[in-house]
TIDO-920595 format. One record per residue (C-alpha): residue number from 0; residue in one letter; z, x, y. Coordinates in steps of 0.05 Angstrom, whole numbers, plus 5000, padded with zeros to 4 digits. Layout:
<pts>
<pt num="NUM" residuo="A" Z="Z" X="X" Y="Y"/>
...
</pts>
This chain:
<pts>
<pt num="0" residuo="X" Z="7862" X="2483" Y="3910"/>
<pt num="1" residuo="X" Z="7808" X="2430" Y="3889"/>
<pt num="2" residuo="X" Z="7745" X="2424" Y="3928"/>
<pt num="3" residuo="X" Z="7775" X="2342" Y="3941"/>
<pt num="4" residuo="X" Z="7834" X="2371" Y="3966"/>
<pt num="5" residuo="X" Z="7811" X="2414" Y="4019"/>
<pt num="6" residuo="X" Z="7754" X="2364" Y="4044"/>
<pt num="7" residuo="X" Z="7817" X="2317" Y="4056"/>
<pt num="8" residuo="X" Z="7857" X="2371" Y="4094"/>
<pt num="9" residuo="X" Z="7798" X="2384" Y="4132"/>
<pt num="10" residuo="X" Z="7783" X="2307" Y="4153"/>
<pt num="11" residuo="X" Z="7858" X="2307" Y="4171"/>
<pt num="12" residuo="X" Z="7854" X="2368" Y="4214"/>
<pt num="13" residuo="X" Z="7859" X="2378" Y="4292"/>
<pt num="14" residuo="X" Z="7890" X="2324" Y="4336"/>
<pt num="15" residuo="X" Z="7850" X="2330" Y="4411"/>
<pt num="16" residuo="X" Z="7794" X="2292" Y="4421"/>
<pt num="17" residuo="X" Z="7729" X="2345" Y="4403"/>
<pt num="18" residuo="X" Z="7763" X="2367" Y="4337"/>
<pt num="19" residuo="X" Z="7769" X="2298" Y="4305"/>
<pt num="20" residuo="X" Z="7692" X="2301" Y="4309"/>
<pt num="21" residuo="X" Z="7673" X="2311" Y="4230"/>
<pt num="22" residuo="X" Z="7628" X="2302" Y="4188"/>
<pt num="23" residuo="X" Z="7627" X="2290" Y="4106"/>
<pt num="24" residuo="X" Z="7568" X="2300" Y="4073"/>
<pt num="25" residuo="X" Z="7525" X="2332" Y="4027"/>
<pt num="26" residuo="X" Z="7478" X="2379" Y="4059"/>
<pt num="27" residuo="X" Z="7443" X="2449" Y="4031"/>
<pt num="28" residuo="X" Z="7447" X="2510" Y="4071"/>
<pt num="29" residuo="X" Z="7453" X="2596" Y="4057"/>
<pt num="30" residuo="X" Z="7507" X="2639" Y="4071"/>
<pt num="31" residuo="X" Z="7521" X="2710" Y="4071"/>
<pt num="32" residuo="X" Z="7588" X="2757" Y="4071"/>
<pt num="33" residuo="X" Z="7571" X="2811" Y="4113"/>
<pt num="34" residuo="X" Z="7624" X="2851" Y="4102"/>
<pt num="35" residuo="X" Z="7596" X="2862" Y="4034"/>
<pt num="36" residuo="X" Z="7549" X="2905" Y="4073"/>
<pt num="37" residuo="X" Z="7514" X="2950" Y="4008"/>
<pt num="38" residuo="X" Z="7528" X="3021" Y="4022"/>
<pt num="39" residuo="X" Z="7449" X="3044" Y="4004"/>
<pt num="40" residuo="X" Z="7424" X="3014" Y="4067"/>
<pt num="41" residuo="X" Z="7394" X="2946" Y="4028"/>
<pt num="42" residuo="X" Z="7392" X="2877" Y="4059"/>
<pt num="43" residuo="X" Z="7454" X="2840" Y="4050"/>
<pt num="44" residuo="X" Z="7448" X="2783" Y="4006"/>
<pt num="45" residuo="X" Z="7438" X="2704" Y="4019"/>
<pt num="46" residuo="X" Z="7457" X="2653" Y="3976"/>
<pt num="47" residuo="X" Z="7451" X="2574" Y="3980"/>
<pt num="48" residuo="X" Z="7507" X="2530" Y="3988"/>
<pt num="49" residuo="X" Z="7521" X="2459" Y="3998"/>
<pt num="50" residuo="X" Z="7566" X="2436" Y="4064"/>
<pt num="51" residuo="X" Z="7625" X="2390" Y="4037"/>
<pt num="52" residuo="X" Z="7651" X="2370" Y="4107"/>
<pt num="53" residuo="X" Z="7650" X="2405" Y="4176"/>
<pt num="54" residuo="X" Z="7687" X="2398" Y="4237"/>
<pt num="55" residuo="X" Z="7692" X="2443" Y="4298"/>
<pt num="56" residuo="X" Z="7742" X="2475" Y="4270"/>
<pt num="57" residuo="X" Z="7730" X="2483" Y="4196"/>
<pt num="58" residuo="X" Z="7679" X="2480" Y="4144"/>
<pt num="59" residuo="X" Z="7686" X="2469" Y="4068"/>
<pt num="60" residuo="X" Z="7627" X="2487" Y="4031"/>
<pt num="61" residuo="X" Z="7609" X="2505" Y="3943"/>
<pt num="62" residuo="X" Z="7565" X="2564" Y="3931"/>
<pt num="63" residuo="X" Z="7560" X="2625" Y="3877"/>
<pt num="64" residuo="X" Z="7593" X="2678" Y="3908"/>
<pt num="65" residuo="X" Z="7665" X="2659" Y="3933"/>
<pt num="66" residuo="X" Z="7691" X="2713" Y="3983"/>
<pt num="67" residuo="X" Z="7762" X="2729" Y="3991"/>
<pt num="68" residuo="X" Z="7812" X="2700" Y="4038"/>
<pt num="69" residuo="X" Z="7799" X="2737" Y="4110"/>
<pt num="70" residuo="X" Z="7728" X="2755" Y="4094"/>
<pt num="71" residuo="X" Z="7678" X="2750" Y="4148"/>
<pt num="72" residuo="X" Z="7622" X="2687" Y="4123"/>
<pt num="73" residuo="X" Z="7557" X="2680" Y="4164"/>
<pt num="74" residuo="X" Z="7535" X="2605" Y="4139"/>
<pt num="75" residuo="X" Z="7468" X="2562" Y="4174"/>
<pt num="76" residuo="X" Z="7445" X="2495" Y="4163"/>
<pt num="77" residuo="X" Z="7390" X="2468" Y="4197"/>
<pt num="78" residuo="X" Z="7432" X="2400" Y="4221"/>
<pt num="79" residuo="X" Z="7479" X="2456" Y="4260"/>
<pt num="80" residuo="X" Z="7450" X="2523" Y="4264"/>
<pt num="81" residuo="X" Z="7489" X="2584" Y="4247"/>
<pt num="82" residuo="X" Z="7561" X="2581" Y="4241"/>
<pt num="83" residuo="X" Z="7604" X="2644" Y="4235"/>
<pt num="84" residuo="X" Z="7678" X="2654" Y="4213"/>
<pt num="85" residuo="X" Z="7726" X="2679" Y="4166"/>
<pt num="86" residuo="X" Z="7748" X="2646" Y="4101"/>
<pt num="87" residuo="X" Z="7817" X="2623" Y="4101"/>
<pt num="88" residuo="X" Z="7818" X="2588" Y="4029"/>
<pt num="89" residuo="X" Z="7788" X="2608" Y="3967"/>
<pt num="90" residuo="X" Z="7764" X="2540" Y="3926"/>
<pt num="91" residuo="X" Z="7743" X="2544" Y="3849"/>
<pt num="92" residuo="X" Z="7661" X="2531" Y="3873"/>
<pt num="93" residuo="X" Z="7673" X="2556" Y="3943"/>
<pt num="94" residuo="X" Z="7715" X="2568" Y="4011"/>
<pt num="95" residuo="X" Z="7735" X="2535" Y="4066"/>
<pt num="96" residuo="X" Z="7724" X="2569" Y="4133"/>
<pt num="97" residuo="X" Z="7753" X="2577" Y="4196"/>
<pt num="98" residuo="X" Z="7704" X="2576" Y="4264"/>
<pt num="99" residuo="X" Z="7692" X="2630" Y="4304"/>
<pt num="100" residuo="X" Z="7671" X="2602" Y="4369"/>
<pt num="101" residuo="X" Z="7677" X="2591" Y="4447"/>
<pt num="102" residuo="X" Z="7694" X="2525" Y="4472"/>
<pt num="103" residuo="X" Z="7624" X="2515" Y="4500"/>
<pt num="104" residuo="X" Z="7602" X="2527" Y="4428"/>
<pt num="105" residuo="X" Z="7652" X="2479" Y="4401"/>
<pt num="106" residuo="X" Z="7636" X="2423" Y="4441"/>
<pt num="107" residuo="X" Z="7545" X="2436" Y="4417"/>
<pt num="108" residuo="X" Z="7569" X="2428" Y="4355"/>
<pt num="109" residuo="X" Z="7612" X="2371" Y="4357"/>
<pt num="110" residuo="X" Z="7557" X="2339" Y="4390"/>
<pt num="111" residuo="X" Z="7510" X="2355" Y="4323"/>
<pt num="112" residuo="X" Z="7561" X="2334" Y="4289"/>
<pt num="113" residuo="X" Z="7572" X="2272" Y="4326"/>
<pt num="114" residuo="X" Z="7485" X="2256" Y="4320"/>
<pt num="115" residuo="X" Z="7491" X="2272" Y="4251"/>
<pt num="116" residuo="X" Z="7535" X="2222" Y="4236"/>
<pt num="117" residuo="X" Z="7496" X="2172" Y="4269"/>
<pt num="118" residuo="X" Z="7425" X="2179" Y="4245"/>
<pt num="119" residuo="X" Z="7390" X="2168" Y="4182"/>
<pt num="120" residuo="X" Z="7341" X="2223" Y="4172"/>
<pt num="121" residuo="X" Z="7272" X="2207" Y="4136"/>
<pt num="122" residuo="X" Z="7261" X="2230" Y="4077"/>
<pt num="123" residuo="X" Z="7186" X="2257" Y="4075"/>
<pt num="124" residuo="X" Z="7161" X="2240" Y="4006"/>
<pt num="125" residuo="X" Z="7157" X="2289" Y="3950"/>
<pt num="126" residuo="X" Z="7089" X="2306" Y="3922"/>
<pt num="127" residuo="X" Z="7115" X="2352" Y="3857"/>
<pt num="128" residuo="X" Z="7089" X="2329" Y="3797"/>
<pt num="129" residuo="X" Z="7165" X="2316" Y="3778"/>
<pt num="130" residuo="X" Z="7216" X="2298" Y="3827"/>
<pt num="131" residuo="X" Z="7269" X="2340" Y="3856"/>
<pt num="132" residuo="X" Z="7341" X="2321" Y="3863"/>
<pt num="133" residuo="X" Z="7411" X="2348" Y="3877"/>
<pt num="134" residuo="X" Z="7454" X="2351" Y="3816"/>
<pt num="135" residuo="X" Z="7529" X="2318" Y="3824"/>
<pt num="136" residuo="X" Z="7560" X="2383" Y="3807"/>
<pt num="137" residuo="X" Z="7522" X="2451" Y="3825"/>
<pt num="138" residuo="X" Z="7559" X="2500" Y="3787"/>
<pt num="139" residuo="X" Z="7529" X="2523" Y="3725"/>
<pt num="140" residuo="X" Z="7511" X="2591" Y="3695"/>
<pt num="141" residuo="X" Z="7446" X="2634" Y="3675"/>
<pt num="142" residuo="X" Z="7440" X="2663" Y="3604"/>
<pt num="143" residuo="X" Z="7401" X="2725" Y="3599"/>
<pt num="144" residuo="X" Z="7354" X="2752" Y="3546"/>
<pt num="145" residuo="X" Z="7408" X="2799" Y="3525"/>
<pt num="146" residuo="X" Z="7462" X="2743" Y="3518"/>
<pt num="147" residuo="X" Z="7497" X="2761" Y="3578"/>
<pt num="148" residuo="X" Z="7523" X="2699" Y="3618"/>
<pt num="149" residuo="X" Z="7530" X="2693" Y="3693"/>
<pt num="150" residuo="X" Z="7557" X="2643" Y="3744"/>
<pt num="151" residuo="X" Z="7508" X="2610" Y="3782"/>
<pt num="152" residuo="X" Z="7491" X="2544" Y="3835"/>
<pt num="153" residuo="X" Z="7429" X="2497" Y="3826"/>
<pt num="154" residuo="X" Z="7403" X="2487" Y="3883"/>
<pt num="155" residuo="X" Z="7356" X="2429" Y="3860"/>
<pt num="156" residuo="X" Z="7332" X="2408" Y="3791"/>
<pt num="157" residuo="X" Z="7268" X="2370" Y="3764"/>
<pt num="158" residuo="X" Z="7247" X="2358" Y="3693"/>
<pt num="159" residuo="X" Z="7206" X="2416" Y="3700"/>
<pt num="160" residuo="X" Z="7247" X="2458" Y="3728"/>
<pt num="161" residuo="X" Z="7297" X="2483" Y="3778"/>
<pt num="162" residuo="X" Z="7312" X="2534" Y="3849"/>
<pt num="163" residuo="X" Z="7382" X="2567" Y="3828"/>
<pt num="164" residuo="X" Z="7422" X="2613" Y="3875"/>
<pt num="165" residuo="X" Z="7452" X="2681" Y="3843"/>
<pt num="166" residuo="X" Z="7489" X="2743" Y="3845"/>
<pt num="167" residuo="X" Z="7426" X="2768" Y="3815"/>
<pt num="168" residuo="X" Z="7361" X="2771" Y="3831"/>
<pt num="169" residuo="X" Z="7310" X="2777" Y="3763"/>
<pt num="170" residuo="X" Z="7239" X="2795" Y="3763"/>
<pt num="171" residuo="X" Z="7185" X="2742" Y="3758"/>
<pt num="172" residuo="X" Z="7176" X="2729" Y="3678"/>
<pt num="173" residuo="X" Z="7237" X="2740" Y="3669"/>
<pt num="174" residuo="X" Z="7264" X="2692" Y="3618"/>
<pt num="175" residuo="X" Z="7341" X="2657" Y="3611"/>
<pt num="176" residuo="X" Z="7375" X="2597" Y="3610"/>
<pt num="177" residuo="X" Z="7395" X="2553" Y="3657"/>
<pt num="178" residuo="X" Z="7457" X="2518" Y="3620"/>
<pt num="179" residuo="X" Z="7432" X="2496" Y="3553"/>
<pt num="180" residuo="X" Z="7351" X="2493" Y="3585"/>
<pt num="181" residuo="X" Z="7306" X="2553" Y="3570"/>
<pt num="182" residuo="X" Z="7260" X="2579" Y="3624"/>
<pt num="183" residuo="X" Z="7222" X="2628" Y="3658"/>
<pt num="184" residuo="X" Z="7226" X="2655" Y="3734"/>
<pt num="185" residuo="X" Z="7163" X="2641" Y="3762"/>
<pt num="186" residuo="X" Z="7185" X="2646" Y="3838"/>
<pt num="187" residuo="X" Z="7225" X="2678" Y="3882"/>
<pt num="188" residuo="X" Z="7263" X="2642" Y="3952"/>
<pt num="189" residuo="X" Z="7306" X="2668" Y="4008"/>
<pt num="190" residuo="X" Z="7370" X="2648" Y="3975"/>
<pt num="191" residuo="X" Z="7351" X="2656" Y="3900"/>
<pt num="192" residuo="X" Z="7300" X="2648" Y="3839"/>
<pt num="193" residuo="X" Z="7253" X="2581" Y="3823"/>
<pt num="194" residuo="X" Z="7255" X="2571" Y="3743"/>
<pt num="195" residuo="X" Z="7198" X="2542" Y="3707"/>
<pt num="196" residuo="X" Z="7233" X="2510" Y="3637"/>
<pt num="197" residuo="X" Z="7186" X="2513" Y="3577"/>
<pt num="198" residuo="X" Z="7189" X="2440" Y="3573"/>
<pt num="199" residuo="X" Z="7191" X="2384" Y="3609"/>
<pt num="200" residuo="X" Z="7270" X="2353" Y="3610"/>
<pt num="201" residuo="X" Z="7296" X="2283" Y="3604"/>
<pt num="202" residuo="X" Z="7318" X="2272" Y="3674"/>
<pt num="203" residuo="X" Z="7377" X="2226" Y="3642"/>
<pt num="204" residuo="X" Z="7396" X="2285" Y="3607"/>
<pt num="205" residuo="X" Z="7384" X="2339" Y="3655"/>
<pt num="206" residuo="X" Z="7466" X="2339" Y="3693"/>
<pt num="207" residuo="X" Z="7488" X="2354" Y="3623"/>
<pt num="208" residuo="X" Z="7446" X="2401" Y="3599"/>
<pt num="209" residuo="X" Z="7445" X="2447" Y="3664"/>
<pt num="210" residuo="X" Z="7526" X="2455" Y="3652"/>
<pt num="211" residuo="X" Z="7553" X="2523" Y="3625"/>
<pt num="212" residuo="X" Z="7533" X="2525" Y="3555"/>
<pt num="213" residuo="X" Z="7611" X="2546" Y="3551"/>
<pt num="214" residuo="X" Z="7638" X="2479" Y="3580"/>
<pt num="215" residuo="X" Z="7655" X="2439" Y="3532"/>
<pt num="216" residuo="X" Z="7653" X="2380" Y="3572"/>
</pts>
């Protein structure tokens, strides 16, 4: 199923009056699969995402690691706190979820849902030397010293560098690619790694040159 395709299913979804509260948007959050619990005791691992749509029922959202249909998802964004449920579709980028919650839960959040809708939210300003921005399409893939080639989401991108969310977690100095761009880590987040490219980017060329080296689009 496309990601297009289930944000339409999801808008479409639920018929009483506290379901049809939804919301379609792009915002950045972190999720985790719990049952993926590792067996030696270590923290379970977070990864960023970006919501897609929500509802009080159902949440489509693009990330690195999709679980499997059934799988327990623990996902937060700070517009609606933590949300908890199981993944009832598997999507190319991502999942959609269903919501595990109480009525008296369900009506909070279609109340954030229903504010979110209806305010603008100001932006602070950014001070970074180079600007930060949230690429069209997230899904790209890290190339590491040894040529090996993993899937991967960009969280943000500048012409200087870029936060990326993994199924791996590299040492600082630790040099790859990011698509067809050449870096170094120099950072690590909650949710991931911040690379430092060797050089400044074009930002106009930036979209295309953080795809999979692979795609030949």
């Amino acid at each position: 199923m496309s990601l297009m395709s289930a944000v339409e299913d999801e808008s479409q979804s639920g018929t009483s009056r506290i379901h049809d509260v939804r919301f379609i948007g792009a915002l950045a959050g972190r999720y985790a699969l719990p049952d993926r619990r590792p067996g030696d005791g270590s923290k379970i691992p977070v990864y960023a995402c970006r919501l897609c749509s929500i509802s009080t029922r159902l949440l489509v959202a693009v990330g690195p690691v999709v679980g499997k249909e059934g799988e327990t998802v623990s996902s937060h964004f700070n517009e609606f706190g933590m949300l908890r449920g199981r993944i009832a579709r598997r999507l190319a980028s991502g999942f959609v979820a269903e919501l595990q919650m109480n009525d008296i839960e369900r009506e909070k959040l279609a109340a954030k849902i229903d504010w979110q809708k209806r305010h603008v939210h100001a932006q602070l300003p950014d001070k970074r030397e180079h600007k930060r921005f949230l690429p069209r399409d997230p899904r790209s893939s890290i190339v590491l010293a040894d040529g090996q080639s993993l899937p991967c989401f960009v969280i943000d991108v500048s012409r200087s560098g870029a936060a990326v969310s993994a199924h791996h977690w590299p040492a600082i100095g630790t040099p790859m690619a990011l698509g067809r761009v050449i870096g170094r880590v120099v950072r690590h987040l909650e949710v991931g790694f911040a690379l430092q490219f060797l050089q400044p980017q074009e930002v106009e060329e930036l979209e295309y040159l953080i795809k999979p080296a692979a795609d030949p689009t």
